[in-house]
C-alpha positions, 0 to 999 in steps of 0.5 A, spaced: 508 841 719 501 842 721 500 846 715 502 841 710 499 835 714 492 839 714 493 840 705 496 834 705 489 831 708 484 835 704 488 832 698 486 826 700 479 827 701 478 832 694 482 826 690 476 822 692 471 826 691 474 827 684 475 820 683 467 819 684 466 826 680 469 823 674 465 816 674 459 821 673 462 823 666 464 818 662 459 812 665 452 817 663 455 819 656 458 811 655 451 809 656 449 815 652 453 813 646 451 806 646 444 807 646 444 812 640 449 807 636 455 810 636 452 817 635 452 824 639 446 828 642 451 834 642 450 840 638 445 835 634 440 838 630 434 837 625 428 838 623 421 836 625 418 832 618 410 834 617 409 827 614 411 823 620 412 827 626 419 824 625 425 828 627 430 827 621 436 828 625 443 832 622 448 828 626 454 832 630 461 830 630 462 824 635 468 828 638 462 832 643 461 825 646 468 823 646 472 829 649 468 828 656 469 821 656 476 821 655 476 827 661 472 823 665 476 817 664 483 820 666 481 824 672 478 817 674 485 814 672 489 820 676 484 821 682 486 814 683 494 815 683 493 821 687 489 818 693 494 812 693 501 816 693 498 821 698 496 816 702 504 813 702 506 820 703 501 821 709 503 814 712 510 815 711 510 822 713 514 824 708 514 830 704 514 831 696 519 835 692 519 842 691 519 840 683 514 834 684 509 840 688 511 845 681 508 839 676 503 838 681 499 845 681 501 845 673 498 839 673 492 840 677 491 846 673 492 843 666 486 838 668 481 844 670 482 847 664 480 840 660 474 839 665 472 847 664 472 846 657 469 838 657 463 841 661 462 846 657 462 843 652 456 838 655 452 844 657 453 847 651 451 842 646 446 838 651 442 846 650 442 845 643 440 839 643 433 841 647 432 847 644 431 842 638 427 838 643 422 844 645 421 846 638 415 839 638 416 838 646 413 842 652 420 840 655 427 837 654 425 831 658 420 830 656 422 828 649 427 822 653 424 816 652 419 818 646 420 815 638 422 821 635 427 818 630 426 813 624 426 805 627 431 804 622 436 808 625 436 804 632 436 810 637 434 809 644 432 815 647 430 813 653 434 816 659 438 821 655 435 828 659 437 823 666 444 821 663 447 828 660 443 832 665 448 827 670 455 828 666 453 836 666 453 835 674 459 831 674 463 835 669 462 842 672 462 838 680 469 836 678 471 842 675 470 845 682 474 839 685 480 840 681 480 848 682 480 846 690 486 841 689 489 847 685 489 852 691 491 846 696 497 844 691 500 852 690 498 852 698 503 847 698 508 848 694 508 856 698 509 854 704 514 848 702 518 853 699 517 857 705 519 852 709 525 850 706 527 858 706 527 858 714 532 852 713 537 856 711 535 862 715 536 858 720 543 854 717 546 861 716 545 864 722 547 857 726 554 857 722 554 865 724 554 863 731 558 857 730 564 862 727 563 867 732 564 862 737 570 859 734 573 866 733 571 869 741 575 862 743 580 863 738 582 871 741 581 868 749 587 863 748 592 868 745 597 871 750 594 878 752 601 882 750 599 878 743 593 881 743 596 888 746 601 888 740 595 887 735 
């Protein structure tokens, strides 16, 4: 019981860093997306024009930004449940089923992959970004917050290196959580599993004893010539 009072503690502790991890996806690119008006800097590219200085950009798709904000959105929503729902159980000191800690590991595996691939995807796609970005700037951040695209446009770039450089941090932080919360759930489970073996370890060893006591009982009462003619 220690054990699983330890995990069932890490649990709490790692959902809440992961409940924080995930405001520092989706709340940096929101705002991202809202100040390049409704586009995405993500694998972005263009060209620098030699007439203006302007930078005549060749929009990626929106999706770049919108997967992570999704991510970031249901890690939050998830986080929050989980700490919730422990927090019940540690209170209570109840334990979770051996079918409910199964769906847990699938499902802490299944939100590390969709982190890995959304922090990917920022990492990524922020490089092309800046590799657009350094063909006129000494440094990416140094083109934050400079006119580099036509008025018309409504694109505010001040802010974007600080913005994705926090989603990239919270992206591959939260990765790291989840792989943790993976571990600590197959933990769990493994040593649920191996609780519920000594349990019918024990129960099969208890009826033994149990059915020898009955028998020694049994034969101790029948008359020894009984016995004898046996």
């Amino acid at each position: 019981m220690a054990l699983s009072n330890v995990l069932i503690l890490s649990q709490i502790v790692g959902h809440v860093f992961a409940f924080i991890l995930s405001m520092c996806i989706f709340i940096p690119l929101a705002i991202h997306v809202r100040s390049f008006d409704g586009h995405c800097l993500l694998f972005t590219t263009g060209t620098w024009q030699e007439k203006d200085g302007l930078f005549d950009v060749k929009w990626a798709s929106e999706a770049y930004c919108n997967y992570p904000i999704v991510v970031g959105v249901c890690l939050f929503i998830i986080a929050g449940v989980q700490i919730y729902r422990m927090a019940i159980l540690a209170y209570r000191e109840l334990e979770s089923s051996f079918l409910g800690l199964f769906f847990d590991v699938v499902f802490s595996i299944s939100l590390c992959t969709m982190t890995l691939i959304a922090a990917i995807t920022i990492t990524l796609g922020f490089m092309a970004w800046c590799g657009e970005m350094t063909a006129r700037f000494p440094s990416c951040e140094i083109a934050d917050g400079q006119n580099i695209t036509n008025v018309e446009l409504n694109i505010q770039t001040s802010g974007f290196y600080i913005e994705m450089g926090t989603a990239q941090f919270g992206a591959w932080a939260s990765f790291a959580t989840w792989v943790g919360l993976s571990v600590f759930s197959l933990l769990k489970l493994i040593n649920n599993h191996q609780v519920r073996n000594i349990r019918v370890s024990m129960y099969i060893e208890r009826q033994r004893l149990v059915n020898e006591e009955v028998y020694r009982n049994t034969t101790s009462e029948l008359p020894s010539g009984a016995l004898s003619d046996n």
